[in-house]
SELUMKE-798751 format. One record per atom (N, C-alpha, C, O): x, y, z; residue in one letter; chain; residue number from 0; atom name. Coordinates in steps of 0.2 Angstrom, whole numbers, plus 5000, padded with zeros to 4 digits. Example, Ala and Ser with C-alpha at 12.3 -4.5 7.8 and 13.67 -1.06 7.14 Angstrom:
! residues 2
    X    Y    Z code unit pos site
 5066 4972 5039    A    A   0    N
 5062 4978 5039    A    A   0   CA
 5066 4984 5039    A    A   0    C
 5071 4983 5042    A    A   0    O
 5064 4989 5035    S    A   1    N
 5068 4995 5036    S    A   1   CA
 5064 5000 5039    S    A   1    C
 5067 5006 5040    S    A   1    O
END
This chain:
! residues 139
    X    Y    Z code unit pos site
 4985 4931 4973    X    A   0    N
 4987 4937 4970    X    A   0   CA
 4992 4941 4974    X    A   0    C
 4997 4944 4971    X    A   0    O
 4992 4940 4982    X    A   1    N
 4997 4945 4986    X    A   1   CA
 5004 4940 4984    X    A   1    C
 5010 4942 4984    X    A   1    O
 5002 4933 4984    X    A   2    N
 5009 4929 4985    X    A   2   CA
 5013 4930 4976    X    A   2    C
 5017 4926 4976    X    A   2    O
 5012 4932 4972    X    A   3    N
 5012 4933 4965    X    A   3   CA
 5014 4941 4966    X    A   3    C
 5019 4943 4962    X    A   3    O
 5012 4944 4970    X    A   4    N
 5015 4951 4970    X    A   4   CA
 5020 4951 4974    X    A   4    C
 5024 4956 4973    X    A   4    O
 5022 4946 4978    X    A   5    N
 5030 4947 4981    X    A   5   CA
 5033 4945 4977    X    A   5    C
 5037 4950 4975    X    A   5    O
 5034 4939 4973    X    A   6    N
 5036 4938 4969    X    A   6   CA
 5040 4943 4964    X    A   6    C
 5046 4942 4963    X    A   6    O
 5034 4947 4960    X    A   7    N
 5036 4952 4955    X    A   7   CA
 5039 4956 4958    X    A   7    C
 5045 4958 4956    X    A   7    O
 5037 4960 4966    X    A   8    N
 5043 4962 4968    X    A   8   CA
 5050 4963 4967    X    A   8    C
 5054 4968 4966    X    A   8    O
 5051 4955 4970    X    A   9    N
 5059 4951 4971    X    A   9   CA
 5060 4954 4964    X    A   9    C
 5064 4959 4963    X    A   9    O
 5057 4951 4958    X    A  10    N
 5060 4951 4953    X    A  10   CA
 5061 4959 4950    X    A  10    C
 5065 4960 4945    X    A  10    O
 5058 4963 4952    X    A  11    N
 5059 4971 4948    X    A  11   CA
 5063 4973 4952    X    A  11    C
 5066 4978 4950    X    A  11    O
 5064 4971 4958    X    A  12    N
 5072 4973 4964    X    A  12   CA
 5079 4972 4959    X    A  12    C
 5083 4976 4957    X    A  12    O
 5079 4966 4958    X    A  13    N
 5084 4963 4953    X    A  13   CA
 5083 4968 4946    X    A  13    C
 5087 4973 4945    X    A  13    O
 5078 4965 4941    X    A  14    N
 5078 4969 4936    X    A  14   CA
 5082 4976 4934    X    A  14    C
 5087 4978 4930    X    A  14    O
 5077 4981 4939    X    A  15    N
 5080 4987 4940    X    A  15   CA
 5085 4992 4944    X    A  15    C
 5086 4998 4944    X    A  15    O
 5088 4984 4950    X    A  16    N
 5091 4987 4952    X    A  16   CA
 5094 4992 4954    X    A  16    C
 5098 4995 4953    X    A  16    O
 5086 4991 4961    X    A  17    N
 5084 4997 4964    X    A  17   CA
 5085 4994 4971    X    A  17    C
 5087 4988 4972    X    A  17    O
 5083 4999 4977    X    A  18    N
 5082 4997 4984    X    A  18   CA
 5075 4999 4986    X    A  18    C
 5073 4997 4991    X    A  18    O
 5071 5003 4981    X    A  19    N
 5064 5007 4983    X    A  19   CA
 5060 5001 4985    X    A  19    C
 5056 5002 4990    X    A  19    O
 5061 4993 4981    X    A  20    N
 5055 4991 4985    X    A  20   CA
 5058 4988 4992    X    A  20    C
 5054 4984 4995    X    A  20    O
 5063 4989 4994    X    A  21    N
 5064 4986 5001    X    A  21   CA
 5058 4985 5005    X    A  21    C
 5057 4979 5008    X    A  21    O
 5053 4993 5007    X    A  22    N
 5048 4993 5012    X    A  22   CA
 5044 4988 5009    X    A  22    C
 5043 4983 5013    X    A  22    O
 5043 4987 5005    X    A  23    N
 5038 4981 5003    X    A  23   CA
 5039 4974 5004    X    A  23    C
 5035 4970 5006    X    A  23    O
 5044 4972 5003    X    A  24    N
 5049 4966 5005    X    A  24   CA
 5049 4965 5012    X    A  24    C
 5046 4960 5014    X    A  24    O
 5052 4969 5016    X    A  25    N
 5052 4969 5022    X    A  25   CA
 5045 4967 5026    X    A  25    C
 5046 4964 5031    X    A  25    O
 5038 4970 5023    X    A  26    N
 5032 4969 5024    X    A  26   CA
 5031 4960 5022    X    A  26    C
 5034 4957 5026    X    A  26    O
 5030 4958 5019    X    A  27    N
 5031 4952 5018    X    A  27   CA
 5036 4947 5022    X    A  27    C
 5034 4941 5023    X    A  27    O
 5040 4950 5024    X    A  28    N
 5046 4946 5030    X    A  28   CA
 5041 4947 5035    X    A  28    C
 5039 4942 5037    X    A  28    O
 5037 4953 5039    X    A  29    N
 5035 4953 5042    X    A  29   CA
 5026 4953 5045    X    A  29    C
 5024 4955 5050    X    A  29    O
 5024 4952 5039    X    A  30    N
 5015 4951 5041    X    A  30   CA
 5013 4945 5037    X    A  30    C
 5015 4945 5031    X    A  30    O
 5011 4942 5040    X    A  31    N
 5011 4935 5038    X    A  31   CA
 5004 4937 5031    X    A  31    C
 4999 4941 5033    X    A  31    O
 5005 4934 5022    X    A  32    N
 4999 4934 5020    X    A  32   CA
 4992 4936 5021    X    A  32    C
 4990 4941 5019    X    A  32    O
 4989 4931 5025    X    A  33    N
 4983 4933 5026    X    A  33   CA
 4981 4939 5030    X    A  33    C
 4975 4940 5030    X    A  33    O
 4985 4943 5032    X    A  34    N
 4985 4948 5037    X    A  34   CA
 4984 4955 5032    X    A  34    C
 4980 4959 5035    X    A  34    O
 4987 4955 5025    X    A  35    N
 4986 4961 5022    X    A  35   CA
 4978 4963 5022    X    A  35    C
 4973 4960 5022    X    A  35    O
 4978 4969 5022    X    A  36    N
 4973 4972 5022    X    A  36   CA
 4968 4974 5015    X    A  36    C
 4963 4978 5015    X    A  36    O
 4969 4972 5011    X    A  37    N
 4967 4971 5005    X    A  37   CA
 4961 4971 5003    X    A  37    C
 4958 4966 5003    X    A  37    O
 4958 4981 5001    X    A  38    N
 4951 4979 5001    X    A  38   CA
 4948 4978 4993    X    A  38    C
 4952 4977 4988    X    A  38    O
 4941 4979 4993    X    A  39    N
 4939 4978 4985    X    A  39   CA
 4940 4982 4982    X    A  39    C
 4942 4981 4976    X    A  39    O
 4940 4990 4985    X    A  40    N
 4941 4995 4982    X    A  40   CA
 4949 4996 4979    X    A  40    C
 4949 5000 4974    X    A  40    O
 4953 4993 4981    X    A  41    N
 4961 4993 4979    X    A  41   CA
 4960 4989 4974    X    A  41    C
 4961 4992 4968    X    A  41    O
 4959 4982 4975    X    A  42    N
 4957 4978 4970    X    A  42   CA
 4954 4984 4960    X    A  42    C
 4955 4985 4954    X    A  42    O
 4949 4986 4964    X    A  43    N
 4944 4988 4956    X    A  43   CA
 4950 4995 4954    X    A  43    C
 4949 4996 4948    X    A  43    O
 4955 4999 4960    X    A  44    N
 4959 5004 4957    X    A  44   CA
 4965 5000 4954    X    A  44    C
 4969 5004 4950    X    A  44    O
 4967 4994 4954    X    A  45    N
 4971 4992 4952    X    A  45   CA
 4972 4989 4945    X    A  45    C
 4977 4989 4941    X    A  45    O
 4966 4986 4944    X    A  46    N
 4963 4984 4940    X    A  46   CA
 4964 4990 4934    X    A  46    C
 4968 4991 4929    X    A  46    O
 4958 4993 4938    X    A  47    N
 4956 4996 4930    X    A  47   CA
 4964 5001 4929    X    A  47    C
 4965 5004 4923    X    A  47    O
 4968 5002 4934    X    A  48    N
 4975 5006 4931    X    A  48   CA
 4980 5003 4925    X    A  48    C
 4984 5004 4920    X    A  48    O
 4977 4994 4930    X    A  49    N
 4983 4991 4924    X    A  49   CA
 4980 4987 4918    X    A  49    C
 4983 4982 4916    X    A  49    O
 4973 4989 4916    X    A  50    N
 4970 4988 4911    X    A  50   CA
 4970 4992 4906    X    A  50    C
 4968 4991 4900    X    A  50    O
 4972 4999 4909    X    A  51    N
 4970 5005 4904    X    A  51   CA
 4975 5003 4898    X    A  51    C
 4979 4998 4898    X    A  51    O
 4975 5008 4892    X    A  52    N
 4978 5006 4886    X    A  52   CA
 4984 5011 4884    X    A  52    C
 4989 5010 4880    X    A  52    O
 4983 5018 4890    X    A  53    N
 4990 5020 4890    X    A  53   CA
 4994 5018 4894    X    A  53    C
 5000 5019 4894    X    A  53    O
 4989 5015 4899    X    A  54    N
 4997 5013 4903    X    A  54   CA
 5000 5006 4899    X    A  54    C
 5006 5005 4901    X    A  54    O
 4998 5003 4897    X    A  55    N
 5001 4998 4891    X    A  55   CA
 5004 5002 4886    X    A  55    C
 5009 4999 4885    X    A  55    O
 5005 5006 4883    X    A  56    N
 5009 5008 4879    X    A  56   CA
 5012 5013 4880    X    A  56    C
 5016 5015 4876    X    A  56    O
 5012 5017 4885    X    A  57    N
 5017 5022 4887    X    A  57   CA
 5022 5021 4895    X    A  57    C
 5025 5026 4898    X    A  57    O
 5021 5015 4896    X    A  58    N
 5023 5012 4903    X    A  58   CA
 5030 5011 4900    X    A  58    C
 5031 5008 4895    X    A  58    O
 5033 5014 4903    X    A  59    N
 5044 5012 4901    X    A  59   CA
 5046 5011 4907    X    A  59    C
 5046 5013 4913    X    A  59    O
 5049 5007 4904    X    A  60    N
 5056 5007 4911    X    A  60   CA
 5057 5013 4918    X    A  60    C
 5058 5011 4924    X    A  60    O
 5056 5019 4915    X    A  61    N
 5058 5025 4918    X    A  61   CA
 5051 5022 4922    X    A  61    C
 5052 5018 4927    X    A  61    O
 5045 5024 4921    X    A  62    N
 5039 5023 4925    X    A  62   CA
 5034 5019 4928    X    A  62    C
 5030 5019 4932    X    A  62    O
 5040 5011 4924    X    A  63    N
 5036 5005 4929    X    A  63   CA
 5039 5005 4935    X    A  63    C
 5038 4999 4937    X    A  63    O
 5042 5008 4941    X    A  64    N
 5046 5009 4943    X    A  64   CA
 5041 5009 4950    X    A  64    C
 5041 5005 4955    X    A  64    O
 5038 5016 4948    X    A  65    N
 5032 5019 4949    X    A  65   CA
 5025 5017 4949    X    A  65    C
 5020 5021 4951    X    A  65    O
 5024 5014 4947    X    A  66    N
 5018 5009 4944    X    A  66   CA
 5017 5004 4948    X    A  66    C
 5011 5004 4951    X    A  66    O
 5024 4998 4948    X    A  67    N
 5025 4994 4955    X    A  67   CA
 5022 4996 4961    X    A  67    C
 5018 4993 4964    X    A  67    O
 5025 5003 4964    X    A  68    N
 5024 5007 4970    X    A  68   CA
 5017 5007 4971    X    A  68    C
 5015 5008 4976    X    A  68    O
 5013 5008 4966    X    A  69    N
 5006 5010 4966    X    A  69   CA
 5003 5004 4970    X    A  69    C
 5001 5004 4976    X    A  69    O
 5004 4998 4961    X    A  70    N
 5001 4995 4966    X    A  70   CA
 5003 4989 4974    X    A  70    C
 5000 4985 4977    X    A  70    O
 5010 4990 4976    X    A  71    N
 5010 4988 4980    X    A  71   CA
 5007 4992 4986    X    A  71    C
 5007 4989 4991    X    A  71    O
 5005 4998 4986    X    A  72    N
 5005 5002 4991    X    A  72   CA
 4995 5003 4990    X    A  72    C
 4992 5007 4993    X    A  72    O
 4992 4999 4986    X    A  73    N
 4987 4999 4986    X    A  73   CA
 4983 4992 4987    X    A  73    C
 4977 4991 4988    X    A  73    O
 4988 4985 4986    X    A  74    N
 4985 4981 4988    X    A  74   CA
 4988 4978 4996    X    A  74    C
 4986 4974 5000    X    A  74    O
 4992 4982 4996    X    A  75    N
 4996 4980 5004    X    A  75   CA
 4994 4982 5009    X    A  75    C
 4995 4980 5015    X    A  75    O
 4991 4988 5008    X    A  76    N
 4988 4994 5014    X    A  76   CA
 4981 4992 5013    X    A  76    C
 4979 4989 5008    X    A  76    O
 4977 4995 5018    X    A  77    N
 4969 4996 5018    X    A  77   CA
 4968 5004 5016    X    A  77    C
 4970 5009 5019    X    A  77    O
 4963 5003 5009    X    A  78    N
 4963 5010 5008    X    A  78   CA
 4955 5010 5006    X    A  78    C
 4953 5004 5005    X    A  78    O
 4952 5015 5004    X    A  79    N
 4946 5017 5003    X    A  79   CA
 4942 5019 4998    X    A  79    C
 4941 5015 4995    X    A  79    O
 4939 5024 4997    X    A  80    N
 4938 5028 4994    X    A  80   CA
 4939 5033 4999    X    A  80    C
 4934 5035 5002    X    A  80    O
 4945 5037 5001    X    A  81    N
 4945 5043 5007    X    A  81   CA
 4950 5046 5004    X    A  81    C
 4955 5042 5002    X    A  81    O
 4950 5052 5003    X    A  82    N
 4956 5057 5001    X    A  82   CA
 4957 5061 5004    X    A  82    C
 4952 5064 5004    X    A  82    O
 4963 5064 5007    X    A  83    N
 4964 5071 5009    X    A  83   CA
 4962 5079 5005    X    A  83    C
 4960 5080 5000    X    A  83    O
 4964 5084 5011    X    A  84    N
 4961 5090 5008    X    A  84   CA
 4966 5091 5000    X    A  84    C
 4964 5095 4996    X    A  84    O
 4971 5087 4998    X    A  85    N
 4973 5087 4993    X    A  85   CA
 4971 5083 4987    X    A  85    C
 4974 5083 4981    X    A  85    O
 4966 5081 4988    X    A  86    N
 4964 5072 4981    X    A  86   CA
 4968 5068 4983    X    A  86    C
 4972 5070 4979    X    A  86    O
 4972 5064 4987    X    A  87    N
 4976 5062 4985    X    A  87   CA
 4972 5054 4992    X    A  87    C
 4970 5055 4997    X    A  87    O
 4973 5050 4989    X    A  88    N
 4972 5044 4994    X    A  88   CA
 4975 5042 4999    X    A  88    C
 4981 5042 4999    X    A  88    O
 4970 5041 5005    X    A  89    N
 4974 5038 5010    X    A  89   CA
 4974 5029 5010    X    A  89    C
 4971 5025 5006    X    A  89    O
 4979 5028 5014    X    A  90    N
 4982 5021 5014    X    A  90   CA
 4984 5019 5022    X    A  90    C
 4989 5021 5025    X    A  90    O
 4981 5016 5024    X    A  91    N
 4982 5014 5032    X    A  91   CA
 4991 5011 5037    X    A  91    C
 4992 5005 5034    X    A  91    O
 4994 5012 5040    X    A  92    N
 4998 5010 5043    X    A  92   CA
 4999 5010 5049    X    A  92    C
 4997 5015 5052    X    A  92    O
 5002 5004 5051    X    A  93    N
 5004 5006 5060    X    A  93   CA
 5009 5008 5063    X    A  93    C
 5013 5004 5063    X    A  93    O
 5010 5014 5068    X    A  94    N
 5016 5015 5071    X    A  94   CA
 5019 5011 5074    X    A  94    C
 5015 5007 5077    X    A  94    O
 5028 5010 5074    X    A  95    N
 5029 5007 5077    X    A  95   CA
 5032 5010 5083    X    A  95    C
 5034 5016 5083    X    A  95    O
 5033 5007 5089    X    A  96    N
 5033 5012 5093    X    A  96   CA
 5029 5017 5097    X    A  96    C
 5031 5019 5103    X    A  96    O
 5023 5018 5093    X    A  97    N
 5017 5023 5096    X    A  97   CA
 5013 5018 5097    X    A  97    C
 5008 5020 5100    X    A  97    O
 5012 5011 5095    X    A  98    N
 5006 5005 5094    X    A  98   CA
 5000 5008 5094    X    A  98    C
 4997 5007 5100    X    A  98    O
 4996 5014 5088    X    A  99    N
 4993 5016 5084    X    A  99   CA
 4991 5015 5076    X    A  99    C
 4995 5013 5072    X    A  99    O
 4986 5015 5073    X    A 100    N
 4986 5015 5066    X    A 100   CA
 4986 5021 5065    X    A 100    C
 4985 5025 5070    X    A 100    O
 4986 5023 5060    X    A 101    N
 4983 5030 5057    X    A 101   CA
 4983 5030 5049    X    A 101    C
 4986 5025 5046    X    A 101    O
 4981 5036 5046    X    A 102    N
 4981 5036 5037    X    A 102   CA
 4987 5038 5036    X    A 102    C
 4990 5041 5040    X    A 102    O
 4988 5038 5031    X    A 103    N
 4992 5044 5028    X    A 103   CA
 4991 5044 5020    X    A 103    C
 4990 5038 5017    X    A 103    O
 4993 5049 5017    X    A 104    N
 4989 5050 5009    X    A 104   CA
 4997 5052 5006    X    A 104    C
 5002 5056 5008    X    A 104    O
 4997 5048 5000    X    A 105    N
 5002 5047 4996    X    A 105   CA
 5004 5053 4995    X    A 105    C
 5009 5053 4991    X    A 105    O
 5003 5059 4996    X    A 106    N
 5007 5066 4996    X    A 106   CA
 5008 5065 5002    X    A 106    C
 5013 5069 5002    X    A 106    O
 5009 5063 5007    X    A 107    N
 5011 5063 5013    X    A 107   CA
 5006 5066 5020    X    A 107    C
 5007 5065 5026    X    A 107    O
 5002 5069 5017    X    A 108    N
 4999 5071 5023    X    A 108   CA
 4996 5064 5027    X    A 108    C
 4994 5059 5024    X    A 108    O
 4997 5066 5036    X    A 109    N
 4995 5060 5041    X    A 109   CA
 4989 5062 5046    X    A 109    C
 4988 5067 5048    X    A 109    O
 4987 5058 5047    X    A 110    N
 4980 5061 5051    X    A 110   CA
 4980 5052 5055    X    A 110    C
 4980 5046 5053    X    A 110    O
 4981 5055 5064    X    A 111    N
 4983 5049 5068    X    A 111   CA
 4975 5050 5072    X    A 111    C
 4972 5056 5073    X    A 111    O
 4973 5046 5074    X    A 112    N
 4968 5045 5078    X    A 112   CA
 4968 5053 5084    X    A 112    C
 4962 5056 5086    X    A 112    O
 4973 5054 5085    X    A 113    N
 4971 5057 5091    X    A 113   CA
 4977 5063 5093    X    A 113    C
 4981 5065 5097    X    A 113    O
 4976 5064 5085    X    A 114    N
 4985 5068 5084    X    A 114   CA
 4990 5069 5085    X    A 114    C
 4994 5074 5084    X    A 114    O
 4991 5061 5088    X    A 115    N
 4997 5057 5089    X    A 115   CA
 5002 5062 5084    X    A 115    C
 5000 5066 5081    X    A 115    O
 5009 5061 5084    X    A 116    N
 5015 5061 5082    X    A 116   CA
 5019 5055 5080    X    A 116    C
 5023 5052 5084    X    A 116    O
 5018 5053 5075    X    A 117    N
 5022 5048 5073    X    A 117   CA
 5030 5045 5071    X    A 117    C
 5034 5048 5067    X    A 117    O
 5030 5039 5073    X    A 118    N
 5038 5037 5075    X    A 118   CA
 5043 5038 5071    X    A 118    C
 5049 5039 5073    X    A 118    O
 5039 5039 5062    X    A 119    N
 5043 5037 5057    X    A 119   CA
 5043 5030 5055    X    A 119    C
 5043 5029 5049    X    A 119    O
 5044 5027 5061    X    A 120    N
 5044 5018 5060    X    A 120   CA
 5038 5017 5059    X    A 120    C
 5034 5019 5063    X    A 120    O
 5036 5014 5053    X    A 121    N
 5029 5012 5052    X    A 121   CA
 5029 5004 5048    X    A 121    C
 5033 5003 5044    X    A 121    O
 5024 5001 5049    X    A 122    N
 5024 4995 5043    X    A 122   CA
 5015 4993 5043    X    A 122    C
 5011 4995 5047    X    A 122    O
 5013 4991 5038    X    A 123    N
 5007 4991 5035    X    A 123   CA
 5003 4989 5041    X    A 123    C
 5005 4986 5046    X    A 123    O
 4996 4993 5039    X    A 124    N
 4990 4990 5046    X    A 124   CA
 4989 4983 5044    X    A 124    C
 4991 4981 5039    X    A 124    O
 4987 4979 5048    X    A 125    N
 4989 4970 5047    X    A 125   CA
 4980 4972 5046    X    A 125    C
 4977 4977 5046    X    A 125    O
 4977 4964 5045    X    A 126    N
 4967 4965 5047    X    A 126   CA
 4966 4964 5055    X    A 126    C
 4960 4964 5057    X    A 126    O
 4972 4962 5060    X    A 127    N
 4969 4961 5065    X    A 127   CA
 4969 4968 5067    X    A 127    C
 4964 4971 5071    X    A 127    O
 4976 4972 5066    X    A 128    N
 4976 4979 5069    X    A 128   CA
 4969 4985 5068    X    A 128    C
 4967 4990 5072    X    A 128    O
 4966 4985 5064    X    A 129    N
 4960 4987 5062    X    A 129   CA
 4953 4986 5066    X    A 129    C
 4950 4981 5068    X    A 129    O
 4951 4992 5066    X    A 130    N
 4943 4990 5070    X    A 130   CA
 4940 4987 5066    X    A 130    C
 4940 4989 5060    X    A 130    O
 4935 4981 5068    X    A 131    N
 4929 4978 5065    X    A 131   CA
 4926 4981 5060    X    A 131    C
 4925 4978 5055    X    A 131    O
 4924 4988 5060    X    A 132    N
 4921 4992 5055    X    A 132   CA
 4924 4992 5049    X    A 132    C
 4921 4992 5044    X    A 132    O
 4931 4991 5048    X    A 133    N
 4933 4992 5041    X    A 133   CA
 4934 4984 5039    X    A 133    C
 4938 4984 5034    X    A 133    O
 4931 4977 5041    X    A 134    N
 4931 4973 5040    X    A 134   CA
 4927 4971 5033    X    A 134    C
 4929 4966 5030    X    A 134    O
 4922 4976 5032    X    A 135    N
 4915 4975 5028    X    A 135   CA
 4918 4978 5022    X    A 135    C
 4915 4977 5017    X    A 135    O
 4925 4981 5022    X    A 136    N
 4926 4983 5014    X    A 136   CA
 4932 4978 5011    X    A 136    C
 4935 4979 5006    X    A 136    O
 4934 4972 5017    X    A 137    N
 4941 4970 5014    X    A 137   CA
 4939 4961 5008    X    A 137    C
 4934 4957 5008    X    A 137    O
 4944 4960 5005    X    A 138    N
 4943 4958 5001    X    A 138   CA
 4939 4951 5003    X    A 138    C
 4937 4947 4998    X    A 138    O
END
């Protein structure tokens, strides 16, 4: 599945000719497959978004764009059932530079371990960068 999603990447980079999925390409260059963090819970949001019947038929050009991003950003990251004081989902990454994980929720809000400050540089939490505990939710 993850190696099928680089893939579609490559190909919606080209298609759309965009640069938005760079970050995700670049993840790819740089964490080896097996390393995503990919849990069940991503899987079953992904699923049922790209099963639904409006997103089949109201999905356009304009919004596959955004769709893509979705699910790269939820099978690529370790995420949960956890939302910020906003609803909005967290998704895990690592500082670079701070050698740190922390969340951060697709509105942006960041929450670091230790109220860290982060570098800006960041790339996906791998399964090793992760504590054992969140081992029990990944795929």
């Amino acid at each position: 599945m993850i190696s099928e999603l680089r893939d579609c990447i490559h190909a919606a980079k080209d298609l759309l000719k965009t640069s938005s999925f760079d970050f995700y390409i670049t993840q790819f260059e740089i964490v080896d497959i097996t390393e995503f963090a990919t849990t069940k819970y991503a899987v079953q949001i992904v699923k049922s978004t790209l099963s639904r019947d409006d997103f089949r038929v109201e999905n356009s050009r304009r919004n596959l764009e955004s769709e893509i991003h979705f699910v790269c950003e939820n099978l690529l990251t370790y995420t949960v059932d956890d939302a910020c004081f906003m609803q909005s989902e967290f998704h895990w990454y690592y500082c670079i530079g701070g050698d740190f994980i922390y969340k951060e929720s697709e509105l942006g809000v960041v929450e670091t371990p230790n109220g860290e400050e982060t570098t800006g540089r960041r790339r996906v939490a791998k399964i090793s960068d992760l504590p054992k505990s969140f081992h029990i939710n990944l795929m």
